[in-house]
C-alpha positions in Angstrom: 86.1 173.2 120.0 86.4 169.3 120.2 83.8 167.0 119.0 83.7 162.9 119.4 82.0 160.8 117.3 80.9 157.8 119.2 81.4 154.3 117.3 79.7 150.8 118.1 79.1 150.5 122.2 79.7 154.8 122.6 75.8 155.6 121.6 76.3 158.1 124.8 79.4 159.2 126.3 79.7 158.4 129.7 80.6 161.4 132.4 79.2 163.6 129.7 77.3 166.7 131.5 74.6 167.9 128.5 73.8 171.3 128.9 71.5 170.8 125.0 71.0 169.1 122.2 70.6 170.4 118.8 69.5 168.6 115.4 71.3 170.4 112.6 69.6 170.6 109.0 72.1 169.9 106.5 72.5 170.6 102.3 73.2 166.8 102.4 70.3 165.5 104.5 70.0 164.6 108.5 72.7 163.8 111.0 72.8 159.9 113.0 70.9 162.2 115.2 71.0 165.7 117.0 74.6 167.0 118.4 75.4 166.9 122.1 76.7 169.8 123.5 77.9 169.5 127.1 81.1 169.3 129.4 83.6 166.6 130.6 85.1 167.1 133.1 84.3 170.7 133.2 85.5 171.3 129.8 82.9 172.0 126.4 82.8 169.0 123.6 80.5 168.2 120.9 78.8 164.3 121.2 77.2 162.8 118.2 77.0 159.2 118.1 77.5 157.6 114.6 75.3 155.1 114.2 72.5 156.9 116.2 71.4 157.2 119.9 69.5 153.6 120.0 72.9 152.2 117.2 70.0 151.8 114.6 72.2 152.8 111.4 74.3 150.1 110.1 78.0 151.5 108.8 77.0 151.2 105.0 73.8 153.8 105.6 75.7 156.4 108.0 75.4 159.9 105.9 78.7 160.8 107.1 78.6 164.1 104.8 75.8 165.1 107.1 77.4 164.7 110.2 80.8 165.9 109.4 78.8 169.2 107.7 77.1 169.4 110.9 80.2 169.7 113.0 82.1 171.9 110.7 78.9 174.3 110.7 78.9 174.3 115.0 82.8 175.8 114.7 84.1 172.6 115.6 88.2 172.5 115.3 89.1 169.5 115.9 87.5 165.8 115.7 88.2 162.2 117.5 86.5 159.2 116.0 86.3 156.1 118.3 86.4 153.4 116.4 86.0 150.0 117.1 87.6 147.4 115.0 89.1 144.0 114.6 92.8 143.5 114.9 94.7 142.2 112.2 98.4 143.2 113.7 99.6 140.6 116.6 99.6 143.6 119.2 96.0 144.2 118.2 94.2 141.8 119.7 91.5 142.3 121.9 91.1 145.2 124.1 93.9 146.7 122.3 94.3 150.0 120.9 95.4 152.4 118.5 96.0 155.4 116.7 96.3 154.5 112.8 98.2 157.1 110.8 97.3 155.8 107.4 93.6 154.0 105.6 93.0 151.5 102.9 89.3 152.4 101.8 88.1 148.9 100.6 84.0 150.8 100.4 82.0 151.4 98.2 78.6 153.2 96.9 79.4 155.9 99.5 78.9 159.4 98.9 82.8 160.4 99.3 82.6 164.2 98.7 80.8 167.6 99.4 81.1 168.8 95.8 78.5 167.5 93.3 80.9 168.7 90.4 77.9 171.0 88.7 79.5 173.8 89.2 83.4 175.3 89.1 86.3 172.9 88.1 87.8 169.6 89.7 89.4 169.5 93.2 91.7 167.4 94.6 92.6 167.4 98.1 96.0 166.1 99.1 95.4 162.4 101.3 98.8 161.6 101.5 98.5 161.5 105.5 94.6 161.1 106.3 94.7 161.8 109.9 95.5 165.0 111.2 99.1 165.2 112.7 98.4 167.6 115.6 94.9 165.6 116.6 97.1 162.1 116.5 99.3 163.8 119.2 96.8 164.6 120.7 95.2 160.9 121.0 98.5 159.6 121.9 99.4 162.4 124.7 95.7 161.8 126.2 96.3 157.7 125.7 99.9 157.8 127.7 98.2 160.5 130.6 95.2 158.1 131.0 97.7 155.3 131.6 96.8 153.7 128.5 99.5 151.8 125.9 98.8 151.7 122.2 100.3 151.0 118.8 101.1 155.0 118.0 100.5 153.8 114.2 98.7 151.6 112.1 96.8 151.4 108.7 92.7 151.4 109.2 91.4 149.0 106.5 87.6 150.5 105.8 85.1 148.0 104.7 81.7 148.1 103.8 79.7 146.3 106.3 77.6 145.4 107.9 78.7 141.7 107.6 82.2 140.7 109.1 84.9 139.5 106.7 85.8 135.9 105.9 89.4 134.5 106.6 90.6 135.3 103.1 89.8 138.9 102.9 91.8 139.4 105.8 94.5 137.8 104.6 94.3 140.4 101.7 94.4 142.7 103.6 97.1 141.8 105.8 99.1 141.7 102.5 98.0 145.0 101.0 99.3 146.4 104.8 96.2 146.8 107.3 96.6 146.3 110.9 92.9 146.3 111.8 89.9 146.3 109.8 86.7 148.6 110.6 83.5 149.2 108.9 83.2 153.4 109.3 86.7 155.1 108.8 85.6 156.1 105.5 84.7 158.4 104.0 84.6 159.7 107.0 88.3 161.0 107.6 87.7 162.3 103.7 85.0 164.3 104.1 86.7 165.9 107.4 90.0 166.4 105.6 88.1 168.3 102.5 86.2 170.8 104.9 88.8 171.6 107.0 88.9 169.6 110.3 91.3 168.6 112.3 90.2 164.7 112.6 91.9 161.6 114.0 90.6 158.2 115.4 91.3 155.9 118.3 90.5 152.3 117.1 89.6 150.0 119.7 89.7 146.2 119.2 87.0 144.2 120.3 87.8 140.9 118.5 90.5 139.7 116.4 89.5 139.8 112.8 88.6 136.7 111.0 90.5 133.6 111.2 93.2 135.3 113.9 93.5 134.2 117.4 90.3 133.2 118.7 88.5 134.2 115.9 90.4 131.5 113.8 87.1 129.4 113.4 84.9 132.4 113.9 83.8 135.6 116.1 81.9 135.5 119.1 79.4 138.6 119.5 79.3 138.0 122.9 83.3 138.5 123.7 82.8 141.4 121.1 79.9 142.6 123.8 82.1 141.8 126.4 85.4 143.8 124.8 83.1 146.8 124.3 81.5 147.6 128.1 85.4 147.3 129.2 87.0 149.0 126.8 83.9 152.6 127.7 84.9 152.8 130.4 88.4 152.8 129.7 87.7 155.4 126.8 86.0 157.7 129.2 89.4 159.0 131.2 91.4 159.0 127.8 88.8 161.2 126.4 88.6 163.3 129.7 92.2 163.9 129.1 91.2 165.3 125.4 88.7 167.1 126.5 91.2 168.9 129.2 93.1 170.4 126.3 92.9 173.3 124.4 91.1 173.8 121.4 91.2 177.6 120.9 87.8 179.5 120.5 
């Protein structure tokens, strides 16, 4: 089964037909809020909204152990994030999209793991390739049906929020290799590659990041406001097209 997690401006999912809602008690403590279970377009997803249903939980206080536990306990498969960031890349700017294939994790103070190391030995899970390959074709293939261009790769620099960045940490971290920056793509694509999931993101960019394009002297929440009822709607028929695909049982 397919489950989206709903960034900044997706605190519902539009067209989404809810047949319940469950809130799912975790080892690790509560969900954003209870998971939407429902049908687009006819077809069964899984809706949680990251930062909570009224976007009351800033980036640096999602339990994203609890919500990615949650999933994995409904026998969700596979997982899109929609993420909104700022664009760092030239074809990034506003209104852009994208389907990163790699992550800088610039965090921290999160809880990063599932094991509390008090029991058993060590693991280490292979990160090599955070996203899931067979969920970033799927991104892409719903992207191109819905009409949609994107940059098919990119690296997702995570910060810790909730502030934006000044002009010289983005210029480290156009150095170290980041085409967008974003305050939520870890440990989130961790946690879903260490309990089995299938996860991948579509980044969205609402702004350019700090001291690029118009943001060169500073960022306007309102054009941020503005990027993020377009790009909804837009999201809406790519992830009707996910939805339309199959996920096995």
């Amino acid at each position: 089964m397919l489950a989206i997690i709903g960034g900044s401006g997706l605190t519902k999912l539009p067209g989404l037909s809810i047949t319940h809602r469950q809130v799912i008690r975790t080892p690790y403590g509560e969900p954003s809020g209870a998971l939407s279970f429902g049908n687009l377009d006819g077809h069964p997803v899984v809706f949680l909204a990251r930062h909570g249903y009224g976007h009351t939980i800033p980036p640096h206080k999602v339990n994203y152990r609890a919500n990615i536990w949650a999933l994995h306990a409904q026998r969700v498969t596979h997982v899109v994030s929609v993420a909104t960031v700022g664009g760092i890349h030239p074809d990034l700017g506003p209104g852009k999209l994208a389907v990163p294939d790699q992550v800088i994790d610039y965090t921290h103070g999160r809880e990063t793991t599932f094991d509390d190391y008090t029991e058993g030995p060590v693991t280490h899970f292979d990160f090599t390739w955070p996203y899931c390959d067979d969920m970033r074709q799927r991104c892409l293939q719903a992207l191109a049906e819905a009409g949609e261009s994107c940059l098919p790769h990119g690296t997702y620099g995570a910060v810790q929020g909730p502030r934006l960045e000044t002009k010289a940490e983005i210029d480290r971290m156009e150095r170290d290799g980041a085409h967008m920056v974003g305050m939520t793509g870890m440990p989130e694509a961790y946690l879903a590659r260490e309990i089995g999931l299938c996860y991948a993101a579509i980044a969205a960019s609402v702004n350019w990041a700090a001291g690029r394009g118009d943001s060169a002297t500073g960022i306007s929440a309102q054009e941020i406001e503005a990027n993020l009822e377009n790009i909804v709607g837009r999201m809406r028929v790519v992830l009707t097209r996910l939805a339309c695909m199959d996920y096995g049982k």
